[in-house]
N, C-alpha and C positions, 0 to 999 in steps of 0.2 A: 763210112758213116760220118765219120768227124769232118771230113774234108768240105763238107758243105757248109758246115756250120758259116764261113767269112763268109759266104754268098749272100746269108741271109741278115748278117751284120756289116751292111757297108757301109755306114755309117754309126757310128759307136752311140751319137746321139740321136737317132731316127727317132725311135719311141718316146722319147723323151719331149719331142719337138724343141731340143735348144740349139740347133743348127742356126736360126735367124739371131737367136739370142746373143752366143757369140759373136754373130759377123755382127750385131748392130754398131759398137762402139766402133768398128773399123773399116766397113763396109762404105761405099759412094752414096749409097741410099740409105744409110743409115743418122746418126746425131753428128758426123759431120759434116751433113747437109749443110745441117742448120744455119751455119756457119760460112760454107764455100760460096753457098747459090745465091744470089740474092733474091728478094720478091719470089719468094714460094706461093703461090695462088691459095688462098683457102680452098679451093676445091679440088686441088693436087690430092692423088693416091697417099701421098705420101706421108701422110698424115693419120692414115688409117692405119700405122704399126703403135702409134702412141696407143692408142683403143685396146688392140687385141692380141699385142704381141706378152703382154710380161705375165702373170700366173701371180707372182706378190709384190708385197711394199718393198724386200729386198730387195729384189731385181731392179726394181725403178731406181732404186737409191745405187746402184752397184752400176749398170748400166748405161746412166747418165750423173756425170759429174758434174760438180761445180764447175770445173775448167771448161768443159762442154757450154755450157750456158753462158760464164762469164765472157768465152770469145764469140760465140756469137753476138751477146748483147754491142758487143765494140765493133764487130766487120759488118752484122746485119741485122739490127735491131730491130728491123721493119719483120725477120722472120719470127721474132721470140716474141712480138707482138701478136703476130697469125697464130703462133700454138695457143696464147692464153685464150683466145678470143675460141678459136676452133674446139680448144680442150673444155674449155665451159659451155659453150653451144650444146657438144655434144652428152655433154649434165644436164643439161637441162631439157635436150631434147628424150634423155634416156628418161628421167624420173618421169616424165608426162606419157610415156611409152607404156602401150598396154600389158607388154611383157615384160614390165621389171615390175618388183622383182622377181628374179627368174625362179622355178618352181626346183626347191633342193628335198632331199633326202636322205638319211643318213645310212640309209642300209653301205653295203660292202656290195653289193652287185651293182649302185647307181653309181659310187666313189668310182670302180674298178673303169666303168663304161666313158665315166668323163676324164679318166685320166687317161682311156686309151685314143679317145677322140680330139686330146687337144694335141695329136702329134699328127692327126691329118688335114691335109692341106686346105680344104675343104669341107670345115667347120661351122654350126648352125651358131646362129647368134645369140652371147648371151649377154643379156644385157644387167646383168650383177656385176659382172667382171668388168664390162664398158665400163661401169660408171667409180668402182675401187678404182680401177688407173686411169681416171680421168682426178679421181680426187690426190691417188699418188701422185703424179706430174705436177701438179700445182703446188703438192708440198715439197717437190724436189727446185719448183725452177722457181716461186716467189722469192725465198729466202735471196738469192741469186741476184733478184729484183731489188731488192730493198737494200741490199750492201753495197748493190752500185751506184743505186741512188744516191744515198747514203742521206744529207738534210734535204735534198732536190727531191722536190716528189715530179718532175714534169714527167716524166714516162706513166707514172702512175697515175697521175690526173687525167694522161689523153688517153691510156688504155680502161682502165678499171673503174676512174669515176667521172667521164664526160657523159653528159646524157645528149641522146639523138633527138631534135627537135622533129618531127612529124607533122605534116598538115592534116585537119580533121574536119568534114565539112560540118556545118551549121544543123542545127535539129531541123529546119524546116525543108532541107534541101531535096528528101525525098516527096514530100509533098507537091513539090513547085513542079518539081519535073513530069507530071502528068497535068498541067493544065495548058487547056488549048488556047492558043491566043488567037484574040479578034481581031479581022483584018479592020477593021473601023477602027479599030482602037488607036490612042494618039501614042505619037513614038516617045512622049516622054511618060507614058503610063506603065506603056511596056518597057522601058526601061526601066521604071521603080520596082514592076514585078521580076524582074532579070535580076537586080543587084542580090537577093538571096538566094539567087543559085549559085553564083560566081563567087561572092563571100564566104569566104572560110577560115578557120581559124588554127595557130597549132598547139601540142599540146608536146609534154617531153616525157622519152620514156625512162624507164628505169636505166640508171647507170649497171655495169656489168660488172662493177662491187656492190652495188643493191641484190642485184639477183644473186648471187653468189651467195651473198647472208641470206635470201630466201628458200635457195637449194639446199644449203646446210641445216637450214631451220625443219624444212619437209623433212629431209634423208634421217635425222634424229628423232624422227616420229611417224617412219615408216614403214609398215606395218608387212611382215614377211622381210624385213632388210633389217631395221634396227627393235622391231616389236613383233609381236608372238602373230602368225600369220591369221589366227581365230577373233580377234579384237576387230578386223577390218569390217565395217557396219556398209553393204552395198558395196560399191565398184569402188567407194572413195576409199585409197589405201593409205591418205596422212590424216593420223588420227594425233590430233593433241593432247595425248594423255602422259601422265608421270609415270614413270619405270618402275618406282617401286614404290613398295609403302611407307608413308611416314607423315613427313609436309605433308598435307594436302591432297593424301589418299592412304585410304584405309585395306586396299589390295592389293595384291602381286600383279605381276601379269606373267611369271616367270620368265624364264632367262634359259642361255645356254650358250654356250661359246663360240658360235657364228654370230649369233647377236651382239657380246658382246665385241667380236673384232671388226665386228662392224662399226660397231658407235665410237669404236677406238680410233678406227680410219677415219670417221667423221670429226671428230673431237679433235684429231691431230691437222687436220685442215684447218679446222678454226684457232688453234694456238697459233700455228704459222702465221695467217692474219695478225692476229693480235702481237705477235714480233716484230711488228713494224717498228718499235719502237725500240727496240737495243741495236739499233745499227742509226741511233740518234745518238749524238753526248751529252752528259749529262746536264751542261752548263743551260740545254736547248729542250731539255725532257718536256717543261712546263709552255712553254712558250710554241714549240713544234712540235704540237700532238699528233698521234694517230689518228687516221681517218678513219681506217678500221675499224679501233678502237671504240673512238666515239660515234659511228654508228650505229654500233650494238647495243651502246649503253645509253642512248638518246633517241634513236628512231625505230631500235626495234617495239612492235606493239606491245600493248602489257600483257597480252595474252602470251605469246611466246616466251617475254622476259618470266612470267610466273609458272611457267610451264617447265623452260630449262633451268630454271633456279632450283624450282622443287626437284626435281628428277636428276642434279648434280648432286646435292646437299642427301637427298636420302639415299642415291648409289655409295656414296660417302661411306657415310654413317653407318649404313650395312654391312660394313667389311667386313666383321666376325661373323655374320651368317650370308649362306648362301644358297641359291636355289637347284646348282649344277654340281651334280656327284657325275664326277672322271674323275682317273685314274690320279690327276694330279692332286686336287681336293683330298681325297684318300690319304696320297702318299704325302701329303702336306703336315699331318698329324702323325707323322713320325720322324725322331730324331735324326739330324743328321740327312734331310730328306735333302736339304740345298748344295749337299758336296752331292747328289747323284741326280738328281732332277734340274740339271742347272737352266732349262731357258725360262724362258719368258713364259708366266700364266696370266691368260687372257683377263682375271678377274682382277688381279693384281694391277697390272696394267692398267684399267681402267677404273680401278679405285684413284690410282694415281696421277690420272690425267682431266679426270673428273676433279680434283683437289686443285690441278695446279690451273684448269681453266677457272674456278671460284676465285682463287688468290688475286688470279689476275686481273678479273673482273671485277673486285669488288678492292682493290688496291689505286686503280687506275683512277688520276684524277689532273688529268691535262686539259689546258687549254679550258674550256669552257666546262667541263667537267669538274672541274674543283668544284668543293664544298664551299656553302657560302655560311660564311660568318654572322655566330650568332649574337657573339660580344666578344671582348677585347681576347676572350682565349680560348673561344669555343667556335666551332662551325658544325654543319652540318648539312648531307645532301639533302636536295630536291629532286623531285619526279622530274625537273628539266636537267639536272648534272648528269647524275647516274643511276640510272633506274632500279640495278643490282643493287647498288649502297643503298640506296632509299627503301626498296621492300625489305631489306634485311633488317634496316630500322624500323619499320613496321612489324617486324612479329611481335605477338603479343600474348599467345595463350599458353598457358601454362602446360599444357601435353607436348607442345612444339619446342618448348623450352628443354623439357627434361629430355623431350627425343634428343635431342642436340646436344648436351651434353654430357647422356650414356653412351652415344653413340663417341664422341673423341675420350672418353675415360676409358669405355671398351678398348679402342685404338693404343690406347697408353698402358695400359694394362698388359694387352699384347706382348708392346715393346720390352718392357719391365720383365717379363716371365722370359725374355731370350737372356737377359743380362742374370737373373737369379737363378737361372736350371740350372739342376744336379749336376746336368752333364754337362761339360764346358764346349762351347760351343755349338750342341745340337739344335738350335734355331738359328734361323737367319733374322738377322734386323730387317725391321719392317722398310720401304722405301721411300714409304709417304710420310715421314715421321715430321719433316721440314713444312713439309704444305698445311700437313694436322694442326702445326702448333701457331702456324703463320694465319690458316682458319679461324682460329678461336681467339687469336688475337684481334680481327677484324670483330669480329663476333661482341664481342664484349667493350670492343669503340664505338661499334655502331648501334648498336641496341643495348641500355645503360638499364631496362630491364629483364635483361637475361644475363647480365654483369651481379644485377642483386639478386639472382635467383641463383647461381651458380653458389656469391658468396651465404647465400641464407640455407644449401644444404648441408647435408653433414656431411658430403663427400667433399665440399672446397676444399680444407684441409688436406687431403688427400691428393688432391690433386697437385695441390700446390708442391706438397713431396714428390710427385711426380717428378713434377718440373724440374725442382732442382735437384734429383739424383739423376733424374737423365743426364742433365747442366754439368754436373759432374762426371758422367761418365764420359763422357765427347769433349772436354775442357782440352785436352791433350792431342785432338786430333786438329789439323790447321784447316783444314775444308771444313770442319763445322764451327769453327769462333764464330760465323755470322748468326747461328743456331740460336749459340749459348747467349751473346748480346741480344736477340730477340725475347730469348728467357728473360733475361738481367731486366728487360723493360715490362714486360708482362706482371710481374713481378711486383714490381714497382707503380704499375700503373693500378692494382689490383690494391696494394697495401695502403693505398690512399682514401680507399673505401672505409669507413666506421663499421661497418659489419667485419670489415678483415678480423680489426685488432678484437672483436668480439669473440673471435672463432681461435683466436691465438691460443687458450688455455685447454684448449681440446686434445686429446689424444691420438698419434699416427698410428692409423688400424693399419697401414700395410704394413708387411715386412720390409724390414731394411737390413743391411749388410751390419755383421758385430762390427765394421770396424769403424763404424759412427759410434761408439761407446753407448751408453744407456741414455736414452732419448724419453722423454713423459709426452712434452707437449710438441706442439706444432712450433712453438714459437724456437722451444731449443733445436730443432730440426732444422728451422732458418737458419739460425743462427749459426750450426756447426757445417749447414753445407755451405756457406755467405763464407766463412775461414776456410772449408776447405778450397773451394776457387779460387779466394785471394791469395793464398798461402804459398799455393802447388804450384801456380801458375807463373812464378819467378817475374811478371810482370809480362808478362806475352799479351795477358788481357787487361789491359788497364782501360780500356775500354767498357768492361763489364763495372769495373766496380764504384763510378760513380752513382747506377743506377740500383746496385745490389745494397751499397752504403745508404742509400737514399731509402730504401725501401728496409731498413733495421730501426733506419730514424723514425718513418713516418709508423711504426708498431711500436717503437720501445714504450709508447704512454701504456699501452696496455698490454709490456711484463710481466709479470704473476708468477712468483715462486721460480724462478728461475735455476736450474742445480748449478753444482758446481764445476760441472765438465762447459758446459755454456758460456757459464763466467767469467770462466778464464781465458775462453776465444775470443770474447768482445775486448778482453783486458789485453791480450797478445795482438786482438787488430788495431788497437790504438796505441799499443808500443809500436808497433813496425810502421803505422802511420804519422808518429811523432819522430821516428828516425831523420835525423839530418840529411843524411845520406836524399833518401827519397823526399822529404819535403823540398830540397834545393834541387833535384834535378827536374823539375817540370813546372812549366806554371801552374794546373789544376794541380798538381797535390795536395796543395794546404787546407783542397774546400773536403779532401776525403777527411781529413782530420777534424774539421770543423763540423761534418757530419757524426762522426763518431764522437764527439764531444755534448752534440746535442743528443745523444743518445744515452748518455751518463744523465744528465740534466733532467731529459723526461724522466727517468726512473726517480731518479731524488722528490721531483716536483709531485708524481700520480702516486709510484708506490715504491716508496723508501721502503718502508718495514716490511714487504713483501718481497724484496729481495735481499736479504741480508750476504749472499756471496755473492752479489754483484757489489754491494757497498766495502764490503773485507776486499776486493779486488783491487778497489777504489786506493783505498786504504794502503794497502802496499805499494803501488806504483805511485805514492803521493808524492816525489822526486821526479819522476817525471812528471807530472804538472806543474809542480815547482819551477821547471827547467822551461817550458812553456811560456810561463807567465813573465819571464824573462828572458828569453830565446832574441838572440842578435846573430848579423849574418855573420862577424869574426868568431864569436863562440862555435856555429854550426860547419862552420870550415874548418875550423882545426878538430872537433871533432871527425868530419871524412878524411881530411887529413891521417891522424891517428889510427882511424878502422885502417885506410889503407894501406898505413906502412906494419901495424899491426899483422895483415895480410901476407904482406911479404914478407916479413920476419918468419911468422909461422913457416910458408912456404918453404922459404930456403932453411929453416930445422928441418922439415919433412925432407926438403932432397938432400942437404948432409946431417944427417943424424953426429957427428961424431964431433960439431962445429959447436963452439960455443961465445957467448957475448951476449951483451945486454941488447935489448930491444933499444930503438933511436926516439923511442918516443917521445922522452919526458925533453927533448930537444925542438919541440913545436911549442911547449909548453911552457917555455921560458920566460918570464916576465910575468906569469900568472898565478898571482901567490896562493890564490885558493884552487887550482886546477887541480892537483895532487888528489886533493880530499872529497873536490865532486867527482874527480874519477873513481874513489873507491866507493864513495857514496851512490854511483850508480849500477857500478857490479851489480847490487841483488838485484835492480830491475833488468839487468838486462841477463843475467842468468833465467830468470822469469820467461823473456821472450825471444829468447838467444836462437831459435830455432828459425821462427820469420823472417827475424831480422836478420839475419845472415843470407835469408833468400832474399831478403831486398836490396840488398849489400853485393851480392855474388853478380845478379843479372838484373839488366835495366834496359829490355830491347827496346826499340822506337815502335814505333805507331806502325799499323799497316799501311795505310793512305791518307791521303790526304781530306779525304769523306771521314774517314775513322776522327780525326784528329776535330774537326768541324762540330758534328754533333756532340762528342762529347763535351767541349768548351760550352755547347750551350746547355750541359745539363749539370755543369760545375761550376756555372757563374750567377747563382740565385742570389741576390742581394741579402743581405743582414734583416732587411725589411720584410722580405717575404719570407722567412724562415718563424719558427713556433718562439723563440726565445731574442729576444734582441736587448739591448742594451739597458734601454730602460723599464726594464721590469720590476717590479717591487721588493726593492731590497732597502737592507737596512744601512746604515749611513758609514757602520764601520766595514760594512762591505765596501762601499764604491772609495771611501779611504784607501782598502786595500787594493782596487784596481786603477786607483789614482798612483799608487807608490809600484805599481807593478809597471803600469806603460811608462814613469819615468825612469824607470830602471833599464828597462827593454833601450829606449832611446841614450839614457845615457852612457850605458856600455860597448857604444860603437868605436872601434879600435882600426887602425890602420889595414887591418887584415883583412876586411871588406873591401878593400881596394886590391887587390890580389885579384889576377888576370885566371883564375883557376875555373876553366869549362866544365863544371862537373855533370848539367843537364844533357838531355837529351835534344838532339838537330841541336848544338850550338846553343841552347839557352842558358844567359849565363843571369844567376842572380844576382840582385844589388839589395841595399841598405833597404832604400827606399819604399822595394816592391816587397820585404820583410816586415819589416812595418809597416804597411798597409792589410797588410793578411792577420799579424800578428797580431793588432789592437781590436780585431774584432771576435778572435776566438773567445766562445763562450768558458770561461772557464771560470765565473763569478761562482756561480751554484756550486758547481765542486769545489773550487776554494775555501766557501763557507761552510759545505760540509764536513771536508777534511777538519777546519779550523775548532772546529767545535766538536770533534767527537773525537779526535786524534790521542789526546793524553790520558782517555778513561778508556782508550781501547788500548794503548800500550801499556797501563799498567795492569789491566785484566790478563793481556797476552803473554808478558814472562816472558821473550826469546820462545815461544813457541810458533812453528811454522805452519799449524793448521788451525782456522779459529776453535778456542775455546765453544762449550754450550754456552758459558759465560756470556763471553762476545757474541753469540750469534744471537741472543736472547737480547742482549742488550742492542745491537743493530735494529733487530725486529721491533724494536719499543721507540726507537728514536724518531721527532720528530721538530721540524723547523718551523713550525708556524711565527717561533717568535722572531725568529729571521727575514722568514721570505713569507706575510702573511698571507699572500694570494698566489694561485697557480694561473699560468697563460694560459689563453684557449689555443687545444689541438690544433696548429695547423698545419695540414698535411702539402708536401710536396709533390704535385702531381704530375705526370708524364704530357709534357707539351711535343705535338707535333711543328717542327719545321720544315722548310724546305730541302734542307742536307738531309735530316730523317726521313724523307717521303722518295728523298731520291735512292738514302742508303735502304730501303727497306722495298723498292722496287729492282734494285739492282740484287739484290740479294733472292727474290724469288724467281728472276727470270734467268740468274745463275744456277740455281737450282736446276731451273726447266732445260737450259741447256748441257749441264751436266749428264740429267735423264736422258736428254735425247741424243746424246752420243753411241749411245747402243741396245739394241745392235745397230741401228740404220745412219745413224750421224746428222741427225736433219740439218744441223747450224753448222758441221762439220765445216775446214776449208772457207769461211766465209770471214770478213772484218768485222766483228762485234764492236761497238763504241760505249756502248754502254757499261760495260766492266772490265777488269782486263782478265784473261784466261790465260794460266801458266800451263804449261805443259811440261812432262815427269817423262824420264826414261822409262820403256816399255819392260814389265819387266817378264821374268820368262815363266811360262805356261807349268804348272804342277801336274802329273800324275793323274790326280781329281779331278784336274778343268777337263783332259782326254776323257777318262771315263767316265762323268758325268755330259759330257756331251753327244759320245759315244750311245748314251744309253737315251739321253732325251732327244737325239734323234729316231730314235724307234718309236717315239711316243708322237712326233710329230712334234713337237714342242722348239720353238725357235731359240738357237743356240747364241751364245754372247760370245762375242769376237775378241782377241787377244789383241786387240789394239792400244795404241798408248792412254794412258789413264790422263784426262786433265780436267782442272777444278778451273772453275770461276769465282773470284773476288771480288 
């Protein structure tokens, strides 16, 4: 009995039909064709395996390589020409085909019958399948296309966007051709009547990138393929309606998981398009646009543009509900479900791809596509830029509003309930968290009323928490600093708004972690997550905190009771930001400290009495502002000096305990007859902030790149004049006395020690006298001067050597007021978040790192290819766990597409 059994398996993959599949990569007739033969005919057989040989997107991607494509493009271009041309042909001939799409069912006896029919040789045609790998092969062999290009588009001009000129006769020509001519008639008669038969004219058709955007456009709205088979009204199967409800419709149409793998295959062809542009560099983003690009966002009609808009943004926005109960949906609402369900769900997927097509769409703005300027620091799209930017600044009603931002709070909320579960680790992080926040950042630039409508609910607040404990949670991972800088400007671009500081004295309904101590308002919520990033971050992100700093200034006017936990973080960020150490190692530092100074200054100026432990803060560290108001670059060298032999003194007790001798300090200090006593005079400040400052002391990394280092210069070099408080502000005469005897003090304490060859900054920046005093005589430090000066000797004798203020003292802070000093207070002016060129470049490079990230797996779309636009580091692979087996194990019985143990790489 058993002996037969090989007879009937003589082939291991018969049933299966992947006998072709295998031999294709190695096979004569297979993708090394491509390659060997030159001039393949478009009407060659051999072109009919691309159609009907692969079953999925894997296969396509597995099958045929980069390598595959790249050597053909180099031995026989003219063939990798023929499959684009043949493989879109035959899209377009399939959508217009009466049998697509082909008629499916989900029973288990129609599944069982096509899975047994795609292993014979002699298979009826189906045209669903034709047209997924016709749409596979374009997203395997463009990418291929565009990296070989690289700024050359000629293969792409003469394949994809040449249009064929055609001759078309004359309206009148079929008329002519039925009249008789009279032999009477004279030969120049009959010749006038002859010239409009002969007369023709030609017309040009669509380029075969035009049609491509039109195939993509139908296949996304059609109906049995990407929409519910029942909506199809008559024989016409492209219905332009929106997917779901929200924008723009008030109905479902429902959904199910062939549908959506379908709009995922369509949606991932149009990404690919739109990557034309990261295998551009950066220097060339603005200058060598996409054509792709801006055909979609300038020629396509406004029907389609409002059509895929709506139907991205509400698939979006729906992510916490859904219309499809599987198994995976189910098992999605139980803990721990992602260590055992590990692949891919179809809903997920195309929440995420639907986000990162928005991002990119409504980010792009090359070439003729920029916004045009509305005054010296504003612009804004047209219906001729970008059609996406432009309707997006057209929404207007208020249901459209709140949809929009329930639907990313939902989203955020999400996320948040994976980081505060009971159970530690039982959720997985959301994927689309980068594109969510990257959304609503466009969101709130481009429509300035759904920026007030955000800030006039009662959830802003809330959200803004959001923001920054997420900010916080991801600060320590080096793949998302592009994330957290996105926060840090969000942020900042948000607290410029007068409604913000409005909403500052409100209470944070969510829950937050004990180990933010006791939290009231929003405003101390900033405040202690703004310390914890700069704090923890040992300077990793020095990027974030000119934007974080900036955005404590532009609220501080409207502080309100501020506690005591708050207090003393603004008072430790402006000790660790007056540190020598860090003000000498970089040229922006001194503006993080001049931000924080202006943050002192509003409080005094709006509401002194209303924070009385911000002003007692003041109060104590009133030495170091002292040291400020006359800060020279030999004072601040010998104190880095000091820290650092201080260091190693330490050190070497720590490794011989048993060693003893004086520290070499007081040996830097020689010739400095008062040095002795401001070094003990500044112990208590710095036992105060000893914790910071020793993180600013210990690590001082460099920049990421050279983008990084760009932007931030242009958001730390605000002049004196644009800032809320400048120089001459309304003070009283024994004030500007006092800042008269302070800058000559600054100047004339300059000692030979400033000439000292000592590299302390960061890439080699070394400071001098000069660029000291240029920083130094503009710090605001007039207001707290006169604060200090005037309230200092009735709070020390209130205080006694006590170390916590008296009721006394806090009674008497709350009563104190300057009007006879400073009679009038500045007008608010807030610092707003300006777009430039390195911003549009760092904030386009960072979402399509994102998208390339995503699409590493399972399939690798960008895999193997030269990216120009960012650089991608690649990480040792590391090794497979336990879990990854039997969650893979087990989501293959579900059918669910497994994720590949290949090496992990991030893009910067």
């Amino acid at each position: 009995m058993f002996a037969k059994i090989p007879q009937q398996f003589t082939a291991p993959f018969g049933l299966l039909g992947d006998e072709a599949k295998l031999a294709f990569p190695s096979s004569p007739n297979g993708i090394s064709k491509l390659s060997n033969v030159r001039n393949i005919p478009a009407s060659d057989t051999y072109w009919e395996q691309y159609f009907v040989l692969f079953d999925s997107a894997s296969e396509v991607f597995s099958l045929i390589t980069p390598h595959h494509v790249r050597r053909a493009l180099t031995d026989a271009p003219e063939n990798v020409a023929t499959l684009i041309q043949v493989v879109s042909s035959r899209l377009f001939n399939s959508i217009s085909d009466h049998t697509f799409p082909s008629s499916t069912t989900g029973s288990v006896a129609a599944y069982a019958s096509s899975f047994i029919k795609s292993a014979s040789i002699s298979q009826e045609k189906n045209a669903t399948k034709e047209v997924l790998n016709c749409l596979r092969v374009l997203q395997r062999v463009l990418p291929v296309v565009f990296e070989v290009e690289g700024e050359s588009n000629t293969f792409e001009l003469e394949i994809l966007w040449k249009k064929e000129e055609v001759k078309e006769n004359a309206d009148g020509m079929e008329a002519a051709q039925f009249v008789i001519e009279d032999e009477d008639e004279s030969d120049l008669e009959a010749e006038g009547r002859q010239t409009p038969q002969t007369k023709s004219k030609t017309k040009l058709l669509p380029s075969l990138g035009e049609r491509l955007f039109s195939a993509i456009t139908d296949l996304m709205f059609c109906c049995g393929f990407t929409l519910p088979k029942n909506i199809q009204v008559d024989y016409h199967k492209i219905n332009y309606v929106i997917w779901e409800k929200g924008i723009g419709s008030a109905t479902s149409l429902g959904n199910n998981n062939m549908y959506d793998s379908n709009k995922i295959e369509v949606l991932r062809l149009l990404l690919v398009l739109l990557s034309r542009q990261i295998y551009i560099p950066a220097s060339s983003l603005f200058t060598n646009p996409s054509l792709f690009a801006l055909h979609i966002v300038q020629k396509m009609p406004r029907r389609d543009v409002l059509t895929i808009l709506c139907s991205l943004l509400n698939t979006a926005m729906n992510s916490s509900t859904t219309d499809t109960i599987t198994i995976g949906t189910i098992a999605g609402k139980l803990p721990y479900n992602h260590l055992v369900f590990k692949g891919e769900d179809p809903r997920t997927t195309l929440i995420t791809t639907c986000l990162q097509v928005l991002c990119v769409l409504l980010d792009f703005q090359s070439g003729t596509a920029r916004d045009h300027l509305v005054d010296a620091q504003t612009a804004s799209p047209t219906v001729k830029t970008n059609t996406f930017r432009y309707f997006i600044m057209k929404l207007h009603r208020t249901q459209d509003f709140e949809y929009l931002f329930e639907g990313i709070m939902n989203i955020m909320e999400q996320q948040i309930a994976t980081v505060k579960n009971l159970l530690p680790g039982a959720k997985k992080s959301l994927p689309y968290m980068t594109e969510t926040i990257i959304l609503f950042w466009k969101l709130i630039e481009l429509n300035k009323n759904f920026c007030a409508f955000v800030l006039d609910s009662e959830k802003s607040m809330d959200f803004i928490a959001y923001l920054l404990f997420y900010c916080v949670e991801i600060k320590d991972k080096p793949q998302q600093h592009g994330v957290c800088r996105a926060i840090s400007y969000i942020v900042q671009a948000l607290s410029a708004e007068p409604a913000f500081g409005s909403r500052l004295s409100n209470p944070i309904r969510v829950q937050i972690p004990t180990k933010w101590g006791p939290v009231d308002t929003a405003a101390e919520f900033m405040i202690h997550a703004v310390y914890s990033i700069v704090a923890t971050t040992s300077g990793s992100l020095t990027s974030l905190y000119p934007a974080l700093i900036i955005a404590l200034s532009n609220a501080a006017p409207y502080f309100n009771h501020i506690g005591v936990s708050a207090s003393a973080r603004l008072i430790q960020l402006f000790t660790s930001f007056s540190n020598p150490l860090f003000l000498l190692s970089d040229e922006g530092h001194p503006r993080l400290l001049f931000f924080m100074l202006e943050v002192f200054s509003s409080v005094i100026y709006y509401h002194l009495g209303e924070n009385p432990n911000i002003t007692y803060g003041i109060l104590q560290s009133r030495k170091t502002f002292e040291d400020l108001g006359t800060f020279t670059l030999a004072r601040g060298l010998r104190e880095v000096k000091r820290a650092q032999l201080a260091k190693e003194e330490l050190a070497k007790r720590l490794a011989n305990p048993n060693s003893k001798g004086k520290t070499p300090v007081h040996d830097i200090e020689m010739g400095d007859a008062g040095a002795e006593k401001a070094r003990l005079l500044e112990s208590e400040g710095a036992s105060r902030g000893g914790d910071s400052q020793e993180r600013e002391q210990d690590s001082e990394s460099p920049r990421g790149s050279q983008g990084d280092e760009t932007v931030t210069r242009s958001l730390m070099s605000p002049t004196s004049e644009t800032g809320p408080y400048t120089q001459d502000s309304s003070i009283s005469e024994k004030a500007r006395g006092k800042m008269r005897e302070r800058r000559s003090l600054s100047i004339d304490t300059i000692s030979p020690l400033d000439r000292l060859p000592l590299t302390i900054g960061r890439n080699g920046f070394v400071p001098t006298q000069e660029w000291v005093t240029s920083w130094q005589q503009g710090l605001l430090l007039d207001t707290v001067m006169i604060f200090i000066s005037d309230v200092i000797q009735r709070v020390e004798d209130m205080q006694r050597h006590r170390t916590v203020p008296s009721a006394e003292v806090t009674k008497f802070l709350s009563s104190v007021k300057l009007d006879h000093v400073i009679p009038s207070k500045p007008p608010i002016t807030p610092r707003r978040f300006l777009w430039s060129d390195a911003s549009l470049v760092w904030l386009t490079s960072l979402i399509w790192g994102e998208i390339y990230v995503r699409g590493m797996s399972p399939l690798g779309i960008w895999n193997a290819t030269n990216v120009r636009l960012f650089l991608v580091k690649h990480t040792q692979t590391q090794q497979r766990q336990i879990t990854e087996t039997v969650s893979n194990v087990v989501g293959g019985f579900l059918r669910r597409t497994s994720d590949t143990a290949q090496a992990r790489q991030r893009a910067i």
